[in-house]
C-alpha positions as CSV (number, residue, x, y, z in Angstrom):
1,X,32.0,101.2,105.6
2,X,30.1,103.7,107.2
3,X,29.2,105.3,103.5
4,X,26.1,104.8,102.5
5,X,26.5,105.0,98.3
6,X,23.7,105.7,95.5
7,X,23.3,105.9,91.9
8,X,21.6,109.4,93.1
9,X,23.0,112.7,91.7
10,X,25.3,114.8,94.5
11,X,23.5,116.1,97.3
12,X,23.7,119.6,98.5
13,X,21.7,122.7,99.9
14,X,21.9,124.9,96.8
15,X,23.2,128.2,97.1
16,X,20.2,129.8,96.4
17,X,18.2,128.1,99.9
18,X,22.0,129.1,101.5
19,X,21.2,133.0,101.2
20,X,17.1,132.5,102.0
21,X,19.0,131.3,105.5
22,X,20.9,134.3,106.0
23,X,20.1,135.9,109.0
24,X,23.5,137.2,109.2
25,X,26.4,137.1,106.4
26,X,28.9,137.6,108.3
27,X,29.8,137.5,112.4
28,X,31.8,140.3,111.9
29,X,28.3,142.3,111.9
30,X,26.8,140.9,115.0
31,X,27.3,141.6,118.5
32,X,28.1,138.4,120.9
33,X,25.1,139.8,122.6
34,X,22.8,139.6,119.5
35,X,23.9,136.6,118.7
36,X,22.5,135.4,121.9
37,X,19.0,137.2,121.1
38,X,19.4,135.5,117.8
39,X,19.6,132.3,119.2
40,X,16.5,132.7,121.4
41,X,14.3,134.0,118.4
42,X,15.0,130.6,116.9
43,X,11.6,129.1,116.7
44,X,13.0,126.2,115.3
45,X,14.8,126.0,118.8
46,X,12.1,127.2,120.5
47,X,10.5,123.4,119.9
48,X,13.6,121.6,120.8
49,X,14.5,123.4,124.2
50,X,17.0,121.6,126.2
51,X,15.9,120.1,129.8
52,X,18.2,122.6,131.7
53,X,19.3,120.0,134.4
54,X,23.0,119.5,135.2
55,X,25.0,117.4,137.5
56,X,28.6,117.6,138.5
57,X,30.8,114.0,139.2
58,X,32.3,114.6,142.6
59,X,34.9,112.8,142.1
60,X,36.4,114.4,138.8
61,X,34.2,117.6,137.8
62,X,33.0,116.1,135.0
63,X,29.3,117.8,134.0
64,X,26.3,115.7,132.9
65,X,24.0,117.8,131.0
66,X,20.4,115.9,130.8
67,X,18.4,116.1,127.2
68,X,15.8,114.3,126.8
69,X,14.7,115.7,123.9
70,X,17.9,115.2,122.1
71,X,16.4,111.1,121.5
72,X,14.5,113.4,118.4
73,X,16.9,114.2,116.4
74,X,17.1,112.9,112.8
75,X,19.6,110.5,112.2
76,X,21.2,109.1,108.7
77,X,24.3,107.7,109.2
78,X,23.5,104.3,111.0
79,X,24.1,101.8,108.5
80,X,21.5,99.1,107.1
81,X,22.2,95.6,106.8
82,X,23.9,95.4,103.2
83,X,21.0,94.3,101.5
84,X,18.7,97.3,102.4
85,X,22.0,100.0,102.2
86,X,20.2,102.9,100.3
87,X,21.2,107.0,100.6
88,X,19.1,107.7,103.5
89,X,17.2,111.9,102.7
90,X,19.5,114.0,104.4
91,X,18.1,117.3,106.7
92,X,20.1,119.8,105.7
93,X,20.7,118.9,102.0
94,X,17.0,119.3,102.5
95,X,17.0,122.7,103.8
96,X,16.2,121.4,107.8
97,X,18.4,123.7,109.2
98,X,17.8,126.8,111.6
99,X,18.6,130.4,110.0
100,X,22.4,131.2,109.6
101,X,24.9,133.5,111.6
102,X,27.5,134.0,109.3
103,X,28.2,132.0,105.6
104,X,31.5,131.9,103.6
105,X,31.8,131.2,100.0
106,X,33.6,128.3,98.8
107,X,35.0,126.9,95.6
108,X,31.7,125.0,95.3
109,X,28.8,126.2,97.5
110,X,29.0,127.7,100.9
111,X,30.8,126.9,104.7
112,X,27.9,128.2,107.1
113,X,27.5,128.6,110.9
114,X,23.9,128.4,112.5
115,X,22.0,127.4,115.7
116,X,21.6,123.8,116.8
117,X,18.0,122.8,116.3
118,X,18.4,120.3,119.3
119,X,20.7,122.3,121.4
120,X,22.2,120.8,125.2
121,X,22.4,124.5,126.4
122,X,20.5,127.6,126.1
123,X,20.9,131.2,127.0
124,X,18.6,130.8,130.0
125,X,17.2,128.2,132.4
126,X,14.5,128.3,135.1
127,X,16.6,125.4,137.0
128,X,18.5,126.3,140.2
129,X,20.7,123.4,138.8
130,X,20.6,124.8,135.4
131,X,23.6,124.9,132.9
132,X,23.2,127.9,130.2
133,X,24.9,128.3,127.2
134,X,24.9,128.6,123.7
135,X,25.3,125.5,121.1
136,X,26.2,126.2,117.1
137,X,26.9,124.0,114.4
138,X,29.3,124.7,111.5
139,X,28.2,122.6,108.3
140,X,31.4,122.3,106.6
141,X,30.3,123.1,103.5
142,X,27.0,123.1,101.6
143,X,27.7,120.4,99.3
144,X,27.0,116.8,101.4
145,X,30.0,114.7,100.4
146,X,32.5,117.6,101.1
147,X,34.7,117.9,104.1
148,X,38.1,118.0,105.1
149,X,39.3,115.2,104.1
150,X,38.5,116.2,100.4
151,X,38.4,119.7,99.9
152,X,40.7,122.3,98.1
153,X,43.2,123.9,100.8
154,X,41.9,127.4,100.3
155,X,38.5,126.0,101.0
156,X,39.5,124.1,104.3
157,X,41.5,127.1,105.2
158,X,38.3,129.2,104.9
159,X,36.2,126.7,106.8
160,X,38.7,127.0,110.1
161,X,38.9,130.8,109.5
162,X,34.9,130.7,110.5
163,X,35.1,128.7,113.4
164,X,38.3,131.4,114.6
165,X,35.8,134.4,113.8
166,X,32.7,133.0,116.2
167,X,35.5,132.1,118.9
168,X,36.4,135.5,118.6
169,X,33.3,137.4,118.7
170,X,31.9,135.4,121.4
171,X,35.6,135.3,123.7
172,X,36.5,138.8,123.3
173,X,33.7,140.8,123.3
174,X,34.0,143.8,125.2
175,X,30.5,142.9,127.0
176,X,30.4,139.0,127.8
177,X,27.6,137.3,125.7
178,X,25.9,135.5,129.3
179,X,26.0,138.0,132.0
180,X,27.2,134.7,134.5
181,X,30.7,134.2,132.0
182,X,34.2,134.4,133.7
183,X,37.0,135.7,133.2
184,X,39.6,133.6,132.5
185,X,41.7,131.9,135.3
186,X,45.3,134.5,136.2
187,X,43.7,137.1,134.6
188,X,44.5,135.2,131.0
189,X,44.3,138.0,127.8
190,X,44.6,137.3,124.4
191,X,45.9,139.8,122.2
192,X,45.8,142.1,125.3
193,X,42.0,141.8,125.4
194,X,40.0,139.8,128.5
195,X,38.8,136.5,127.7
196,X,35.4,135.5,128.9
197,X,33.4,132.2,128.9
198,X,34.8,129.2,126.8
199,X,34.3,127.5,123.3
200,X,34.3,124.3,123.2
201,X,35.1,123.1,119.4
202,X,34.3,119.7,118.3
203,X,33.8,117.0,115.4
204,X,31.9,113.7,116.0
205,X,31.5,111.6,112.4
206,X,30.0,108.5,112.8
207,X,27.3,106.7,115.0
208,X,29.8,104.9,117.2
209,X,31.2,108.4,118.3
210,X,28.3,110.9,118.6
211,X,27.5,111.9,115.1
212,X,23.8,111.6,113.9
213,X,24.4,113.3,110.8
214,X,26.7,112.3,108.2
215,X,26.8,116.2,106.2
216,X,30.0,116.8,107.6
217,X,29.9,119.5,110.4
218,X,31.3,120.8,113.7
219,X,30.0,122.0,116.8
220,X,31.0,124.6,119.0
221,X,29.1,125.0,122.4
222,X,29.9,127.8,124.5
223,X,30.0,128.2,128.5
224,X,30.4,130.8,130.6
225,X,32.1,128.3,133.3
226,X,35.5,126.3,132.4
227,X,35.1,123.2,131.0
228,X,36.8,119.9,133.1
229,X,39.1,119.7,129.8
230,X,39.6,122.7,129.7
231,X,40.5,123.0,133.7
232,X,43.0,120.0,133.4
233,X,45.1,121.8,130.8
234,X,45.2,124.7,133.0
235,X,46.2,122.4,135.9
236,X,48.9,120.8,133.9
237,X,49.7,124.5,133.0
238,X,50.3,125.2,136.8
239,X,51.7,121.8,137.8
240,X,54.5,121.9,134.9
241,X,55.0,125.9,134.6
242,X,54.1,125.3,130.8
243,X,51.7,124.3,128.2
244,X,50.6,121.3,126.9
245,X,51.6,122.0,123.5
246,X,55.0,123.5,124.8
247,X,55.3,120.1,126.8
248,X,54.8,117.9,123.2
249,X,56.9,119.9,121.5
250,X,59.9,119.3,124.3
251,X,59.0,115.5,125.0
252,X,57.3,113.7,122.0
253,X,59.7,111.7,120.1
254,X,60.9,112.7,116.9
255,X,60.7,109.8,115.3
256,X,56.7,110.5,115.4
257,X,56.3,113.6,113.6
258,X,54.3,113.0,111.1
259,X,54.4,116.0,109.4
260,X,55.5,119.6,109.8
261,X,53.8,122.4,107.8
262,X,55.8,125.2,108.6
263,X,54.4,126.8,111.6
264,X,52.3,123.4,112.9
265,X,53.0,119.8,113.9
266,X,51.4,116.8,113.2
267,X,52.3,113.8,115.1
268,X,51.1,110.8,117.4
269,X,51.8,111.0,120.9
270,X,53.8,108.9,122.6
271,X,51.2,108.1,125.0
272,X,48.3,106.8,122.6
273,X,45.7,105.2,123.8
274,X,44.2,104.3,120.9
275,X,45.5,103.5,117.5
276,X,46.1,106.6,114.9
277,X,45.4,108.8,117.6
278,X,47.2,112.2,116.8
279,X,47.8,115.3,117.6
280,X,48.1,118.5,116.0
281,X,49.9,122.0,117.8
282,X,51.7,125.1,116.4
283,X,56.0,125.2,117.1
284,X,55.3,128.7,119.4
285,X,52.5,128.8,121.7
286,X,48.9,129.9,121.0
287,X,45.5,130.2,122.8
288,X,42.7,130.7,120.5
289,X,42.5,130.4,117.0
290,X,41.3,134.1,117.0
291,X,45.4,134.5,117.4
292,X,46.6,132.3,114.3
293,X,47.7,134.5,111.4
294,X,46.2,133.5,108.2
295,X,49.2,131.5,106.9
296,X,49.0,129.2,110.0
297,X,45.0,128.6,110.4
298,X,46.0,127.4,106.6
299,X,48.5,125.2,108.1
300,X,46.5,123.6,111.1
301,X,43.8,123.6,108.0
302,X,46.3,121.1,106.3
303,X,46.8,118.9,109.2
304,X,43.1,118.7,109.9
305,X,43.2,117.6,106.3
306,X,45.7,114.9,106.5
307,X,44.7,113.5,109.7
308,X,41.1,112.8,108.9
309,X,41.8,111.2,105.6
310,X,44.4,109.1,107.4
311,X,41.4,107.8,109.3
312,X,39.0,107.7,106.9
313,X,41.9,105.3,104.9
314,X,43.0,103.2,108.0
315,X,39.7,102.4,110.0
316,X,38.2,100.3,106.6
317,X,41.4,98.3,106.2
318,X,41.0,97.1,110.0
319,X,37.4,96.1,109.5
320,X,36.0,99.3,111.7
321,X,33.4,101.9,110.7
322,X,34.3,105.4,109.9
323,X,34.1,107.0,113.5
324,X,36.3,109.6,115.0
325,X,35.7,112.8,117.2
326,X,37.9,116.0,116.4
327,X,38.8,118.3,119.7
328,X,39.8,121.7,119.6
329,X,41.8,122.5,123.2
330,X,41.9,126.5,122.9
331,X,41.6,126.9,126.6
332,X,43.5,129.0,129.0
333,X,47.2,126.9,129.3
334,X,46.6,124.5,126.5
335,X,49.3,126.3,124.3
336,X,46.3,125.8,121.4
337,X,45.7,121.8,120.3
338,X,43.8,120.1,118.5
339,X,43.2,115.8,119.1
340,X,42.1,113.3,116.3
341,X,40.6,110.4,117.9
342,X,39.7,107.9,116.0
343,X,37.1,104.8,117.0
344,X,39.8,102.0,116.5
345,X,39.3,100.4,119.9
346,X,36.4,99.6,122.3
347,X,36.7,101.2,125.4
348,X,36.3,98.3,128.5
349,X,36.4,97.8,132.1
350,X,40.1,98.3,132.8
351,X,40.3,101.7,130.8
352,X,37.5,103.4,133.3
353,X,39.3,101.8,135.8
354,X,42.6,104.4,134.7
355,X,44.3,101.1,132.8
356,X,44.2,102.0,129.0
357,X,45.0,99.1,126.9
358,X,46.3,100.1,123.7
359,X,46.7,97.2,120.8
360,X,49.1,99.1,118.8
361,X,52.4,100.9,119.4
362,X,52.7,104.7,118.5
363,X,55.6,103.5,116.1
364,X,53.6,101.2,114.5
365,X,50.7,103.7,114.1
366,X,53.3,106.1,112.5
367,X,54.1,103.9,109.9
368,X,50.8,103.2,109.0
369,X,50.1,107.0,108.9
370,X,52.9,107.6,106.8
371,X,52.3,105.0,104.3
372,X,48.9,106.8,104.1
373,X,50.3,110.1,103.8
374,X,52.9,109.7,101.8
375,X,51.3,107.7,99.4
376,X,50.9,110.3,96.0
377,X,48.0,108.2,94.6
378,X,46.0,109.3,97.6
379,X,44.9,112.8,97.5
């Protein structure tokens, strides 16, 4: 409901306009530190600088980053009333885009990484209450009506290998790319290696949920300070004396798995909140993508896969828009989980009051999933 159609030929940033925007081709040739001098050279950032002013919620830790500026940003995927529905131009089919930090072939076109154009953090800030940071988008591929939910495993399995390579040349550098980054909490390591700052790793699609673009991406801000999401997985961590993946794999219900690659679960929890929410971990602990062999970032590929075109299948047959936000928990504790969240309830009073209402049970959302899944006419 939420896809705006046209009698227009495919849309996509041809290959050729792809290399012109290669700053670099690959992160393995960068620095974390010239990334970050990358970043700032950006003039295209340069216009769009973020405000710089942060708050902190006293009572939970959550962060408010102010952005002003951020009310600029091109937007296509807000639908028109029926009669006026036409394929709105979109920015980065039209080359829009900031140069590019590290590009993958695909099967058709190219996965790329670059810098926001409108980012909520920046290297520096002349704010006492400043929050710094860097902000990077991942355009899933090239080609404007590809994304997970449609493209060719290898392809998808590439497209996650990307997002693992920035985690890990901006996580384990040997020098921290922001000179204020911690070290992780318990003196955390990953493969033996210090682990500085954070990446937060996230998909919004859809105007009810975030996204103003409808070229399928992801975006991947990173911190030097943990994240409040981020700091309750390593509380649960602490409180339980395991992970939260470790903790799904002992206490979800078997009866929701909805599948099992191999190496990685898909399932819904049995504390949904909101219907077709699901959740997707590997059978032995993990931390950061950096650490998945290649067979199992092609297995967490597939379940990104079947998840999303789960939702994109069950939010039109209840009425609802095509909204959902992807999260990425790679944090230290987290055990390595990803959340599919779907927009298939409002949120009201009694849910930020602590009360959340769900209108479906998690066995009923299983079956629907299933019937999805397993369905062989629906690739």
């Amino acid at each position: 409901m939420n896809e705006q159609t046209s009698s227009q030929s495919p849309r996509y940033l041809s290959d050729d306009d792809v290399k012109k925007r290669i700053q670099t081709a690959s992160l393995a040739e960068v620095t974390a530190a010239e990334l970050v001098s990358l970043f700032m050279q950006e003039t295209a950032v340069q216009q769009h600088l973020p405000d710089g002013r942060c708050q902190q919620d006293p009572r939970d830790g959550a962060i408010i980053l102010y952005n002003e500026v951020r009310n600029r940003r091109p937007h296509d995927n807000k639908p028109d009333a029926p009669e006026t529905a036409v394929a709105k131009p979109c920015p980065i089919c039209a080359g829009n885009t900031t140069k590019i930090v590290d590009a993958a072939p695909l099967s058709q076109g190219f996965t790329f990484i670059n810098k926001n154009m409108y980012p909520v953090v920046y290297p520096v800030t002349e704010r006492d209450d400043g929050f710094v940071g860097l902000h990077f988008l991942q355009w899933t591929s090239s080609h404007h009506d590809a994304d997970w939910h449609n493209m060719p495993q290898a392809d998808r399995a590439t497209v996650l290998a990307r997002l693992a390579a920035l985690e890990q040349t901006l996580l384990l550098a040997d020098a921290p790319p922001l000179p204020t980054a911690e070290a992780w909490p318990g003196g955390w390591r990953s493969g033996g290696r210090p682990v500085h700052g954070y990446l937060g790793i996230f998909k919004n699609y859809g105007y009810l949920v975030g996204g103003s673009l409808m070229h399928g991406h992801q975006q991947m801000m990173y911190s030097p300070t943990l994240p409040p999401a981020f700091a309750a997985d390593w509380a649960f961590y602490q409180a339980h004396g395991k992970s939260m993946a470790a903790y799904l794999r002992d206490e979800n219900p078997e009866a929701l798995l909805l599948r099992d690659y191999g190496e990685m679960v898909l399932c819904v929890p049995y504390f949904m909140k909101r219907p077709y929410q699901m959740l997707l971990f590997p059978k032995q602990d993990r931390t950061l993508l950096s650490e998945l062999t290649a067979a199992e970032l092609a297995m967490m590929a597939d379940g990104w896969h079947d998840a999303i075109r789960a939702i994109r299948t069950l939010l039109p047959s209840m009425g609802r828009e095509i909204a959902y936000n992807v999260v990425v928990h790679n944090g230290p504790g987290a055990g390595l989980y990803v959340e599919f969240l779907p927009y298939s309830q409002e949120t009201g009073g009694m849910e930020h009051l602590g009360w959340w209402i769900c209108q479906q049970w998690p066995e009923t959302a299983v079956a629907d999933l299933r019937r999805v899944l397993d369905n062989p006419t629906y690739a």
